[in-house]
PLY file of the C-alpha trace (Angstrom):
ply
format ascii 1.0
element vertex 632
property float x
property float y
property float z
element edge 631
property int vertex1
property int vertex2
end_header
124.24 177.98 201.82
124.48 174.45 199.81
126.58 171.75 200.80
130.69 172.29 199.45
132.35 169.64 197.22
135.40 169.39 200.21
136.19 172.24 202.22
139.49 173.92 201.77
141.11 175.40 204.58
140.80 179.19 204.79
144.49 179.67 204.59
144.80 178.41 200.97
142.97 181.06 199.37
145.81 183.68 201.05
148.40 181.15 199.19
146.51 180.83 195.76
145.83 184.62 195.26
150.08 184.84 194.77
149.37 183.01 191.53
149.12 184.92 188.13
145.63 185.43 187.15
146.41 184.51 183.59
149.15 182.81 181.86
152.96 183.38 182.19
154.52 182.95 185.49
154.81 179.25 186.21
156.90 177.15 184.18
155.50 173.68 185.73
155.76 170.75 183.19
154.32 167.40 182.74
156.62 164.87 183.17
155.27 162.60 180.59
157.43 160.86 177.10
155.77 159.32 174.35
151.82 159.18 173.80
150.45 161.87 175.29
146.92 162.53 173.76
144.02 159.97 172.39
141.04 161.50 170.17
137.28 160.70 171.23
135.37 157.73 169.83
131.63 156.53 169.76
130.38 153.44 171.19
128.90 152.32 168.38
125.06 150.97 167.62
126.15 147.37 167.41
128.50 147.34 170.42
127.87 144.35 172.66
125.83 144.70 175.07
124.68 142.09 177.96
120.91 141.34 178.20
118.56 143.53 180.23
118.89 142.88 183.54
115.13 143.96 183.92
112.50 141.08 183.38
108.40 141.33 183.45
107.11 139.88 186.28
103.28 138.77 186.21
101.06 138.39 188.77
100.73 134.56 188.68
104.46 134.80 188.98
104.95 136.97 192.33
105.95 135.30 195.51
104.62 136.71 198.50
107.10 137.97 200.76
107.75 138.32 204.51
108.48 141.40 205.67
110.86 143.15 207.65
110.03 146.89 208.50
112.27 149.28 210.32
110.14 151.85 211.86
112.51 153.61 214.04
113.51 156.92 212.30
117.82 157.90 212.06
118.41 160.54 214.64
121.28 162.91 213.65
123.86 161.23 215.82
123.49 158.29 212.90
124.65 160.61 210.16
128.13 160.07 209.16
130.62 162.12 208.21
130.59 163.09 204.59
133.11 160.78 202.17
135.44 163.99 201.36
132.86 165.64 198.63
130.96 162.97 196.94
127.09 163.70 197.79
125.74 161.48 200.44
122.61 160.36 199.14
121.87 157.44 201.68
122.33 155.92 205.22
123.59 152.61 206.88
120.49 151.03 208.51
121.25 147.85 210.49
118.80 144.91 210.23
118.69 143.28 213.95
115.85 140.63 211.99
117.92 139.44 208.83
121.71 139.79 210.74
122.78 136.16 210.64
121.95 133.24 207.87
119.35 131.98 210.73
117.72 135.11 211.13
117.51 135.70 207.34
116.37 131.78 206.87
113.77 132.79 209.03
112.35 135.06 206.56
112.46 132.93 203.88
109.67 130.62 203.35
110.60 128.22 200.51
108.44 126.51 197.95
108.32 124.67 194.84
109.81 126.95 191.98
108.73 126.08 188.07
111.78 124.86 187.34
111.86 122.40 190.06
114.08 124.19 192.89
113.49 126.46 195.71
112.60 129.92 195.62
111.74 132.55 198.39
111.17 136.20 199.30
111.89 138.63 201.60
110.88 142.13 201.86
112.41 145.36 203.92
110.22 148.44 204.16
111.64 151.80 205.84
108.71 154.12 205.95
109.09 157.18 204.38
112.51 156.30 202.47
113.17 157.76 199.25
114.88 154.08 197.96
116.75 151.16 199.34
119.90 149.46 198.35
120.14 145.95 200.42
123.38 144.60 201.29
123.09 140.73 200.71
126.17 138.90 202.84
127.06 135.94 200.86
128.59 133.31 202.71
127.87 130.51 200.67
125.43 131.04 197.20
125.07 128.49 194.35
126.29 129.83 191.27
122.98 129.14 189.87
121.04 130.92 191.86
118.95 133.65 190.60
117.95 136.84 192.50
115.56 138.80 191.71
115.30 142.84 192.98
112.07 144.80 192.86
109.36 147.20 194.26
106.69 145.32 195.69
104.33 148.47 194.99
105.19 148.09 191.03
106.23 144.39 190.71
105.97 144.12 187.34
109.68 145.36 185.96
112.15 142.92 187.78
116.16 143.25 188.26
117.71 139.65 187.95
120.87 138.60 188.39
122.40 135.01 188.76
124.43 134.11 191.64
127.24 133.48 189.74
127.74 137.57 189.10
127.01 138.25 192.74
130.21 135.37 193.01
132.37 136.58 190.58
132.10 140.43 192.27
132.70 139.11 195.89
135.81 137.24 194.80
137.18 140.13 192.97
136.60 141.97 196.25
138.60 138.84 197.63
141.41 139.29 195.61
142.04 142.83 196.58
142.88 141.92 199.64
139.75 142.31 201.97
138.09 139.74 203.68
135.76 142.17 205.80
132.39 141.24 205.71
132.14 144.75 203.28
133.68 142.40 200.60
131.34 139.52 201.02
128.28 142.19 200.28
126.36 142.28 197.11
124.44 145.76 197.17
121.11 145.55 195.08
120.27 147.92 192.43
118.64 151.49 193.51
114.93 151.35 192.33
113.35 154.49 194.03
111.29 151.86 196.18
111.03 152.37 200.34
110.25 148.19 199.83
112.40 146.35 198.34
111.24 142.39 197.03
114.38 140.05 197.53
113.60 136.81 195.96
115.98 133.78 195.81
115.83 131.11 193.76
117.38 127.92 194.07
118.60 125.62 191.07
117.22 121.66 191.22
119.08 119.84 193.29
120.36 122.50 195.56
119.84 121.40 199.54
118.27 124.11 201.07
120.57 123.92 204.01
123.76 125.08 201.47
122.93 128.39 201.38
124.20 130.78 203.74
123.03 134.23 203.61
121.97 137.15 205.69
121.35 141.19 205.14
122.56 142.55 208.54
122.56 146.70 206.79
120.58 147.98 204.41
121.51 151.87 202.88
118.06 154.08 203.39
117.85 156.48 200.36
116.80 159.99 201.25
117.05 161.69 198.55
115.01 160.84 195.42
117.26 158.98 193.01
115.27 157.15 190.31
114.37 156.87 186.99
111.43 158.60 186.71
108.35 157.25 184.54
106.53 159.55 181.93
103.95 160.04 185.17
106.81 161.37 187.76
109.09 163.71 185.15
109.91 166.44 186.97
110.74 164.95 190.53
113.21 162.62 190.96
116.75 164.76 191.17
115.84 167.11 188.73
116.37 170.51 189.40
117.97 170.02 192.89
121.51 172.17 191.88
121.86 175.93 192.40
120.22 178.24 190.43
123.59 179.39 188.69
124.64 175.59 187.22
123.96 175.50 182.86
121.84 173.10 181.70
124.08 170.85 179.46
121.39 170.39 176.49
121.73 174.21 176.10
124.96 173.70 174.55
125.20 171.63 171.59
128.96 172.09 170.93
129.77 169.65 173.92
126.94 167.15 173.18
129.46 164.64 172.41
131.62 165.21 175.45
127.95 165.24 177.64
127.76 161.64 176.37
131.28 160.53 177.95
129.90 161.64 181.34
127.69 159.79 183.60
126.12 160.14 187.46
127.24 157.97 189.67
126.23 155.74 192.58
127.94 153.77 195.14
127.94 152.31 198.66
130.08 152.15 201.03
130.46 151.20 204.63
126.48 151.12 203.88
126.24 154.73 202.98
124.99 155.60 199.79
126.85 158.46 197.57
126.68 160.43 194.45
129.53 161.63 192.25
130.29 161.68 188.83
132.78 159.87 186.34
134.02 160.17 182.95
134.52 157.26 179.78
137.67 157.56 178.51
139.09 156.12 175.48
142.41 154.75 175.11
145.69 154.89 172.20
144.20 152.05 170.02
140.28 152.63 170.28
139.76 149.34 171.77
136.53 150.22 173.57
137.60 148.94 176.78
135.21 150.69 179.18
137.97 153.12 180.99
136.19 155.32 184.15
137.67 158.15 185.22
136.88 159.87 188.61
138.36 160.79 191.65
139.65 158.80 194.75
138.20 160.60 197.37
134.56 159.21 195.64
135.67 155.37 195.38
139.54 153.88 196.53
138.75 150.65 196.98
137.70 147.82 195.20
134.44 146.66 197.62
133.60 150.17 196.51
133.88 149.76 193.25
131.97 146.74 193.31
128.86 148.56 194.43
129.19 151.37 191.11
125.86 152.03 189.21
125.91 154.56 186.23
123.39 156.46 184.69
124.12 157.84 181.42
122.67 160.35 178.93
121.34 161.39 182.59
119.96 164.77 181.05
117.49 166.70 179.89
115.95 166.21 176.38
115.72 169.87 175.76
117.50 173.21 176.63
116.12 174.15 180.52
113.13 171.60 179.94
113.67 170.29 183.83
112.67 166.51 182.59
114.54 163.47 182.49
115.71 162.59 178.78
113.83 159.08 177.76
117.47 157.92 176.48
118.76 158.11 180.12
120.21 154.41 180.59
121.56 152.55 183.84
124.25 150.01 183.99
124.31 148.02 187.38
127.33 145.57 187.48
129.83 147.87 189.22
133.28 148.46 188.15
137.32 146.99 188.66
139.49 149.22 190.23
142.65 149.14 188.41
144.49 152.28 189.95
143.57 154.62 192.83
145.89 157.53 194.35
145.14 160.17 196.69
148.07 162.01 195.37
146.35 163.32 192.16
142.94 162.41 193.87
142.36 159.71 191.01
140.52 156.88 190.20
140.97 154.90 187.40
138.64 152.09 186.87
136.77 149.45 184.03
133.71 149.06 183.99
132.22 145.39 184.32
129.05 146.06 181.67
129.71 147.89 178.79
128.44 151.36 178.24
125.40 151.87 176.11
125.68 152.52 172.13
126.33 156.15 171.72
128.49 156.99 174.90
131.33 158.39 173.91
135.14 157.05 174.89
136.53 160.89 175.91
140.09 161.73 174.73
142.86 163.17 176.98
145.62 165.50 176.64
148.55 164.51 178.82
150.50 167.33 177.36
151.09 170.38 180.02
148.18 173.00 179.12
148.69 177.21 179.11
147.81 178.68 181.82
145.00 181.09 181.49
143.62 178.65 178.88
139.70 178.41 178.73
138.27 174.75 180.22
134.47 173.22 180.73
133.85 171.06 183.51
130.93 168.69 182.91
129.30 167.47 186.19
125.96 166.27 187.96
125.58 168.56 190.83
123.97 167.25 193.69
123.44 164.29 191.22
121.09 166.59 189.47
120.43 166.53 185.47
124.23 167.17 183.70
125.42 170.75 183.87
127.86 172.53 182.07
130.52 174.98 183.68
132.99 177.93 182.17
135.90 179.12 183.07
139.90 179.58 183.04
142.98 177.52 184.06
144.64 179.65 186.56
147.93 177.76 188.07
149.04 174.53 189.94
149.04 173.84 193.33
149.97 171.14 195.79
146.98 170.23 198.02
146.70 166.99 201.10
144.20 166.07 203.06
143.21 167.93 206.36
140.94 167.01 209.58
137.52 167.09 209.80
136.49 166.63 205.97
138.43 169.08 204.51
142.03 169.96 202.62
144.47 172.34 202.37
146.47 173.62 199.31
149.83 175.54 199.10
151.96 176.56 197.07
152.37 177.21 192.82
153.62 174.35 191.82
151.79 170.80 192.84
149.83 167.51 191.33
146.50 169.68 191.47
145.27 172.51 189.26
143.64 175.69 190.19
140.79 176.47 188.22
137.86 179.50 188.46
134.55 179.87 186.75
133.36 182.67 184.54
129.45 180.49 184.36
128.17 177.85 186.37
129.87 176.54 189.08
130.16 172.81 190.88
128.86 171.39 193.77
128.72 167.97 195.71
128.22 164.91 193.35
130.07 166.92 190.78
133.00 165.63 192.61
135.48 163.22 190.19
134.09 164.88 186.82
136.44 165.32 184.17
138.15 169.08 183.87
138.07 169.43 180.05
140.65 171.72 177.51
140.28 171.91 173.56
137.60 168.97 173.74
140.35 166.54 176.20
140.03 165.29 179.19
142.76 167.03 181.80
142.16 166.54 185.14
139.30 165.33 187.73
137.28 167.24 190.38
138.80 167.49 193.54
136.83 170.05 195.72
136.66 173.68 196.38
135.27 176.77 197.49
133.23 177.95 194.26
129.68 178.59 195.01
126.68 180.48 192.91
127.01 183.35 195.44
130.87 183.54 195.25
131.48 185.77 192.51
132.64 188.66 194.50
135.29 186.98 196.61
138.12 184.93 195.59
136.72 181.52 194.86
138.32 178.28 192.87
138.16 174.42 192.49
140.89 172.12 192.27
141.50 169.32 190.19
143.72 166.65 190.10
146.47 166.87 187.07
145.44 163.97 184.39
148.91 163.96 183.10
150.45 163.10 186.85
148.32 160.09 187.03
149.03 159.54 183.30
152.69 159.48 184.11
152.44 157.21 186.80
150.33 154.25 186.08
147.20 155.57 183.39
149.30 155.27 180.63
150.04 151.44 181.39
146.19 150.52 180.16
145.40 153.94 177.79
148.94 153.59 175.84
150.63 150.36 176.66
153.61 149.93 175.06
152.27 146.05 173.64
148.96 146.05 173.34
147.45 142.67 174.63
144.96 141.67 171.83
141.12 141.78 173.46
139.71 139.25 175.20
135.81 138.66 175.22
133.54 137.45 177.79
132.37 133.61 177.68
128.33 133.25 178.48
127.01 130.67 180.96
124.08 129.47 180.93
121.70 126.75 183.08
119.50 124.06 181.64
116.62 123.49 184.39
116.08 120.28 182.40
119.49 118.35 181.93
121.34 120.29 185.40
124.33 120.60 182.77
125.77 124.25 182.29
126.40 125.27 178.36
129.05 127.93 177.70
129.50 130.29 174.49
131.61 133.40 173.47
129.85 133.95 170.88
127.11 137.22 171.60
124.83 136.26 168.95
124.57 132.18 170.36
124.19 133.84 173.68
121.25 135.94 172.33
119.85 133.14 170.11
119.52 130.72 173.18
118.39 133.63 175.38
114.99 133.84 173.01
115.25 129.53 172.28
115.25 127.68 175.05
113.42 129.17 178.17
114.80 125.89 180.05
118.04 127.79 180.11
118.97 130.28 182.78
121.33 132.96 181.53
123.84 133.25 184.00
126.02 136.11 182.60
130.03 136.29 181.48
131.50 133.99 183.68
135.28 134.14 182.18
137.03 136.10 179.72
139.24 134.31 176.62
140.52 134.99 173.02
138.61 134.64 170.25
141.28 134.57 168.16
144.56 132.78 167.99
147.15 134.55 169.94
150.48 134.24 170.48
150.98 131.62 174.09
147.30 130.86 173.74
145.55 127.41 172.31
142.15 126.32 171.14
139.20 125.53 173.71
137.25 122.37 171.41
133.56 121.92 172.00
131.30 118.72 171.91
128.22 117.72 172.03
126.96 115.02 173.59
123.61 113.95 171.05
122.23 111.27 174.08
122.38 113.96 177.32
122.41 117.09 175.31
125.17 118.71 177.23
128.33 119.88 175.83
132.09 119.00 176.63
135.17 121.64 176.38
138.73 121.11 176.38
142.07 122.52 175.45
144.05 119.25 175.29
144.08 118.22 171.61
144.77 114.55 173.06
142.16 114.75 174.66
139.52 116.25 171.49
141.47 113.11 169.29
140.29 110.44 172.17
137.00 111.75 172.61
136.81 112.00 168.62
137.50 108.51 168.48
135.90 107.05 171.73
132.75 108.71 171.88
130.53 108.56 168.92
127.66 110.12 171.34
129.81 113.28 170.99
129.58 115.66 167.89
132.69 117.79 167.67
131.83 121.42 167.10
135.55 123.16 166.81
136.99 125.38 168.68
135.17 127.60 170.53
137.93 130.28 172.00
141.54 130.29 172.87
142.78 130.05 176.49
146.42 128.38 178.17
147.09 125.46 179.31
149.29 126.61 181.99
149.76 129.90 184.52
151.13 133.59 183.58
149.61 136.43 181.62
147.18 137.70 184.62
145.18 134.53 183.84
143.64 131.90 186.78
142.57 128.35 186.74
139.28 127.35 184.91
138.32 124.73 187.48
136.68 121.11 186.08
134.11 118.94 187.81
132.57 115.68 186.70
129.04 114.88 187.66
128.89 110.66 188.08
125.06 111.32 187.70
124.83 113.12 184.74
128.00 112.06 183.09
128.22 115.99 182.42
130.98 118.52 183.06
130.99 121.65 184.79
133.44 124.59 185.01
134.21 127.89 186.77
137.07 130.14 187.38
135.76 131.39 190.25
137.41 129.63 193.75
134.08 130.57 195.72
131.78 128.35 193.38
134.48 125.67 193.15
134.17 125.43 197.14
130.81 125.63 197.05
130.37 122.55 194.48
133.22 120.65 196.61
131.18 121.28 199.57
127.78 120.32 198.50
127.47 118.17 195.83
128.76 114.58 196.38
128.27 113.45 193.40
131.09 115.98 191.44
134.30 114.45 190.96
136.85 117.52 191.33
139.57 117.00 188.48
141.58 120.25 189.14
142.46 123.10 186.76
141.44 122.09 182.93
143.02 125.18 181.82
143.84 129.27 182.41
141.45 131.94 181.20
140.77 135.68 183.10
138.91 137.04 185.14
138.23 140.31 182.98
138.44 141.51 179.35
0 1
1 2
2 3
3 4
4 5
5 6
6 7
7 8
8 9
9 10
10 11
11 12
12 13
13 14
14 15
15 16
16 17
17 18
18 19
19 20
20 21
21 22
22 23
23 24
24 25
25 26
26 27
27 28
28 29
29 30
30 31
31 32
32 33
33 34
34 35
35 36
36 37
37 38
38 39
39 40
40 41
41 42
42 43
43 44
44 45
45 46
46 47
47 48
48 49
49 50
50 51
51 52
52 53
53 54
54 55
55 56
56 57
57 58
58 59
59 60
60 61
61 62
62 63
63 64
64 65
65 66
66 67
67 68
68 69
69 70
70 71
71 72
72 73
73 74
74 75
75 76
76 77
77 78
78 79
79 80
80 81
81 82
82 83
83 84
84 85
85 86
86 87
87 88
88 89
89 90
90 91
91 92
92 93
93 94
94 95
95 96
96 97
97 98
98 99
99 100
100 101
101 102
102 103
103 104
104 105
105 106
106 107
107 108
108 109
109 110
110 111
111 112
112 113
113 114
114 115
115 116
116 117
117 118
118 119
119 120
120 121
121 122
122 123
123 124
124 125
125 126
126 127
127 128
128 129
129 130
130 131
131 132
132 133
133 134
134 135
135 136
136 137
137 138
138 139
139 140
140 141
141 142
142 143
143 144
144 145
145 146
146 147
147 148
148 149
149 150
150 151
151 152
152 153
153 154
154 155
155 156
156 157
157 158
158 159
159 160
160 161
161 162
162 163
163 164
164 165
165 166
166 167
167 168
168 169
169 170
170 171
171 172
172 173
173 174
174 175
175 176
176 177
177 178
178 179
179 180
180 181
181 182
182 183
183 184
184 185
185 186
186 187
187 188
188 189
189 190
190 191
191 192
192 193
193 194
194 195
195 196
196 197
197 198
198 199
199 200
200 201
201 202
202 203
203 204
204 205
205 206
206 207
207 208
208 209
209 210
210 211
211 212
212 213
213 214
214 215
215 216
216 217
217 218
218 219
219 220
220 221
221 222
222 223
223 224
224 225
225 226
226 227
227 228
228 229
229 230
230 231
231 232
232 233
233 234
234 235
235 236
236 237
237 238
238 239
239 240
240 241
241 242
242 243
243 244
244 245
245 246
246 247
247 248
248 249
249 250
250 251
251 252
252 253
253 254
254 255
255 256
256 257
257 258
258 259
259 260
260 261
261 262
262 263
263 264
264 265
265 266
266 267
267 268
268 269
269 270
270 271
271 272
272 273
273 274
274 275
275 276
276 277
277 278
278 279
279 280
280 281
281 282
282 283
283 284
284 285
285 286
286 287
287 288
288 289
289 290
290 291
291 292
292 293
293 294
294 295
295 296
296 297
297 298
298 299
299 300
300 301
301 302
302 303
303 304
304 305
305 306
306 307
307 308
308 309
309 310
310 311
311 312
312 313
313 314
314 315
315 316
316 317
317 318
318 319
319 320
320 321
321 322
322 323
323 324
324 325
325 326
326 327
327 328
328 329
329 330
330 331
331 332
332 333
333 334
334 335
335 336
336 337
337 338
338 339
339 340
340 341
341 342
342 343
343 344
344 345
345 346
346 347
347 348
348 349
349 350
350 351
351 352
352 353
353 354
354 355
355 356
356 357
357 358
358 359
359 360
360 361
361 362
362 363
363 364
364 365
365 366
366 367
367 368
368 369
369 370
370 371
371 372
372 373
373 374
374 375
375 376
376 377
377 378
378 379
379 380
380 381
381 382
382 383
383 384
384 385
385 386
386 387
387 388
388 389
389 390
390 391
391 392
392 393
393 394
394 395
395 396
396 397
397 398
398 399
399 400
400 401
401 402
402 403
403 404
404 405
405 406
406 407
407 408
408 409
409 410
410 411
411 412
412 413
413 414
414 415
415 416
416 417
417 418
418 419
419 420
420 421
421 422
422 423
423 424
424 425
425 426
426 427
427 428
428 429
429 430
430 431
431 432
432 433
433 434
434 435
435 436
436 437
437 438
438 439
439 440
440 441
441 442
442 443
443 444
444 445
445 446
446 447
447 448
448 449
449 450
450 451
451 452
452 453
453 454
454 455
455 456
456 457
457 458
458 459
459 460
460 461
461 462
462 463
463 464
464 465
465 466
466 467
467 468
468 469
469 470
470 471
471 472
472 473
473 474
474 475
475 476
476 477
477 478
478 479
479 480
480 481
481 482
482 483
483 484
484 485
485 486
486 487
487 488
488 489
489 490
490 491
491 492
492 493
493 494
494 495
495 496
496 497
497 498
498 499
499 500
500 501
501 502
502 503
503 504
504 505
505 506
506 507
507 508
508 509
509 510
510 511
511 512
512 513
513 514
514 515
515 516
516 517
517 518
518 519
519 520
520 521
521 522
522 523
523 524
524 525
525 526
526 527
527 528
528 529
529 530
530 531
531 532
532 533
533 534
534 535
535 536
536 537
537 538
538 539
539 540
540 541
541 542
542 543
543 544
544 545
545 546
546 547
547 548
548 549
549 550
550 551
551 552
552 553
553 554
554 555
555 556
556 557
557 558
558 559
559 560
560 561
561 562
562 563
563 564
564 565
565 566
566 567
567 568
568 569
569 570
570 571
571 572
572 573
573 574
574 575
575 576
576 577
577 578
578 579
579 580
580 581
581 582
582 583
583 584
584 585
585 586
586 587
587 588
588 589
589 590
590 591
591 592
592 593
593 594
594 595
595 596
596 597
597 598
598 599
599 600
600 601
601 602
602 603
603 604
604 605
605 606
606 607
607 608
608 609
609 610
610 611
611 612
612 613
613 614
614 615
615 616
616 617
617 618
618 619
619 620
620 621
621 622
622 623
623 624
624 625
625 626
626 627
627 628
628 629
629 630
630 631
């Protein structure tokens, strides 16, 4: 008997078998005007794409940890209940040793880093454990802080991440509305590993005694999510679904819709899950990263903060049981831009963009023929991507019951009815994308369908695209003005000067990257125009030939003074466009000036201005310089 999706309530099945088996009968429509369909497109080869997050570590290079083992194993009185139907993949463990920033500090025996600031490591081992994710509280971090995430076993590949991402997610949590210690979490990356390295590193200059940290939970894997290498094809998740689920490779008519779909991976109230989400493209083609899947998975935006994807999570050959080598992971988590548990929806961007060759799905808001042939496309059990068959059957209403489950009624409703002829679905298919003529139509609810079901009445629901559409989807997929696109603006950290240089330019970012290894890449800290807009002005750039750091500002007073002032200062042009005052979404970029170094330094992010207020004395705060966003 496997695990169900979300189980219905017996009395629906009763109420669904009044509805026609094919066709006529039902003469629901979609309440939509306007755009109602987008074609397909392919992220191309020379999208951009943000550095690898995985570094080489050598030997010389490691830091040797402290470690904190939990040895106690979960009794089944610690299992929660499921999360509706997404898979649960992995368990809250608390941390009694690393619970508050003195407990953590504890841990962390600091030394002399390379560069001249701290660094430290900690490590937590839980015997036995397929993986761990560790929840990091943040209370206070500098910006310029970089983390790094790996298995001590195999310490050479390194995740890395600079503070100022861990900042930027936690205040987007912020934002939203929660101030639960949930929202203050940054979740590390899943690496297979039952210890996980945490090291910290500290920028010059940072006072030891300004960071406040702790991990009070860490999620215990159990079952075996990673990446295998060439040594471990074959284990991992592969091969976990029923016997009945169609290997997606076997099919090469829906190879392009395979590569809108990826596996996902979140955490939440520190249990781990699996379901599975969909890229969707939008009117224009803009290749804004749109993820589809379904709010019973992820409704909030501390959730969504935690996302991982794996795409082209397949096999390289028809029923070859390996993992594909073009299997890629994307780690920076997601915004949450609309959630409803009416069509069971979620509707989200993702923060890093997808890898060159996903493709952007299309949709078809338009109401479909009943009896019509659809595909789902799914990971089940957050296996390698299957493939189902089958026919639209009717509409239904469905709402959420006790106990994990739901109940439909009715022949008429936000939800559709669907059965398979092949294949079937199964927890972590949960939020895929229900698919008609090649378009995207609805999203994975739950059901009762099951390899062994074929001889009683069995069917899966999914939410109705073109509801959601109606209601909000079609505000970002076919806005009535396009906004023109914004693009992220790079920060990076020189070790040497302590000034911060910005760009918006990919290629600078890249060229510096591979330059000058006294810089510290700090990721897209902001989001502006390249391009004049309409409301929007030019962001100048200097630089300053005696510190080597660079000036920016929007004030063309301001450029003609230091123009004429300054003759340390080499005027480079505008940079990117921005406003100089509130409205259009946007929030203050806030200015510092460092009486030390005679350098500037900005953020948008209130955390990090706080921080800098807070610790460094020598920062003059001068306010808001200007407005940029806080996402593309």
């Amino acid at each position: 008997m496997r695990t169900t999706k979300w189980e219905i309530a017996v009395g629906w099945i009763l109420t669904l078998a009044l509805l026609p088996g094919c066709g006529g009968g039902n003469t629901e429509q979609s309440a939509q005007s306007g755009v109602l369909h987008a074609e397909s497109r392919v992220q191309p080869i020379d999208a951009v794409q943000e550095p690898s997050r995985i570094k080489t570590l050598t030997v010389a290079e490691r830091i040797r940890p402290r470690v904190v083992e939990l040895r106690e194993e979960l009794s089944t009185k610690d299992l929660p209940g499921s999360l509706s139907g997404a898979r649960l993949v992995g368990l809250a463990r608390k941390v009694a040793a690393t619970e508050s920033a003195a407990g953590m500090n504890s841990y962390l025996d600091w030394q002399a880093s390379p560069s001249g600031g701290w660094q430290a490591a900690v490590s937590f081992r839980v015997v036995d454990a397929q993986g761990l994710r560790v929840g990091l509280r943040v209370g206070t971090l500098p910006g310029g802080a970089i983390l790094r995430v790996y298995d001590r076993q195999r310490p050479a590949q390194v995740f890395e991440i600079a503070g100022a991402m861990v900042l930027q997610r936690i205040q987007v949590n912020l934002d939203a509305g929660d101030g639960s210690d949930a929202a203050r979490t940054w979740w590390t990356p899943e690496i297979g590993a039952a210890e996980v390295v945490l090291e910290i590193e500290l920028p010059p200059g940072t006072p030891l005694s300004s960071l406040d940290v702790s991990v009070p939970v860490v999620s215990e894997i159990i079952e075996n999510l990673a990446l295998p290498t060439a040594e471990e094809m074959g284990q991992s998740k592969v091969g976990e679904s029923d016997v009945c689920n169609l290997d997606i490779t076997c099919y090469d008519a829906y190879a392009s819709k395979s590569n809108a779909v990826a596996r996902m991976l979140f955490t939440q109230g520190g249990s781990t899950y699996v379901c599975t989400g969909t890229l969707l493209n939008d009117r224009d083609g803009s290749g804004t990263p749109y993820f589809l899947s379904a709010n019973h998975c992820i409704a909030s935006q501390t959730a969504a903060s935690t996302l991982q994807t794996d795409w082209f999570y397949r096999s390289p050959t028809c029923n070859s049981r390996v993992l594909s080598s073009a299997t890629a992971r994307r780690y920076n988590g997601a915004t949450l831009l609309y959630a409803s548990s009416e069509t069971d929806t979620a509707f989200m961007k993702l923060v890093d963009a997808p890898p060159p060759g996903v493709t952007f799905a299309g949709w078809d808001a338009r109401t479909p023929t009943m009896g019509s042939s659809i595909v789902g496309i799914h990971h089940p059990r957050g296996d390698l991507q299957k493939i189902s068959f089958g026919a639209l059957q009717g509409y239904t209403n469905c709402a959420a019951a006790s106990g994990g489950s739901f109940s439909c009624s009715g022949t008429t409703g936000a939800y559709y009815t669907v059965t398979w002829s092949q294949g079937t679905t199964e927890s972590g298919s949960s939020g895929s994308a229900l698919w008609r003529d090649g378009y995207v139509i609805g999203t994975l609810y739950g059901g009762t369908a099951t390899c062994g079901a074929s001889s009683t009445p069995a069917f899966d629901i999914y939410g109705r695209f073109d509801r959601a559409y109606a209601d909000r989807l079609k505000d970002w997929l076919a806005p009535v003005q396009p906004a023109a696109p914004r693009s992220a603006v790079y920060r990076f950290f020189n070790t040497r000067t302590g000034a911060h240089f910005y760009t918006i330019s990919s290629a600078e970012r890249d060229y510096v990257i591979a330059t000058y290894k006294e810089f510290n890449y700090e990721g897209p800290v902001f989001y502006a125009y390249p391009a004049a807009t309409s409301g929007q002005g030019p962001v100048y750039r200097f630089f300053n030939t005696r510190t080597g750091a660079h000036f920016y500002t929007i004030s063309s007073a301001e450029r003609d003074y230091v123009i004429s002032a300054y003759q340390d200062f080499t005027y480079e042009g505008p940079q990117w466009h921005a406003q100089t005052g509130t409205g259009n979404s946007s929030t203050a970029i806030y200015r510092f000036f460092n009486t030390r170094t005679g350098a500037h330094f900005y953020t948008i992010n209130a955390l990090e201005r706080d921080y800098v207020m807070a610790t460094y004395k020598e920062f003059n705060y001068e306010g808001a310089a200007y407005y940029a966003w806080t996402s593309p």
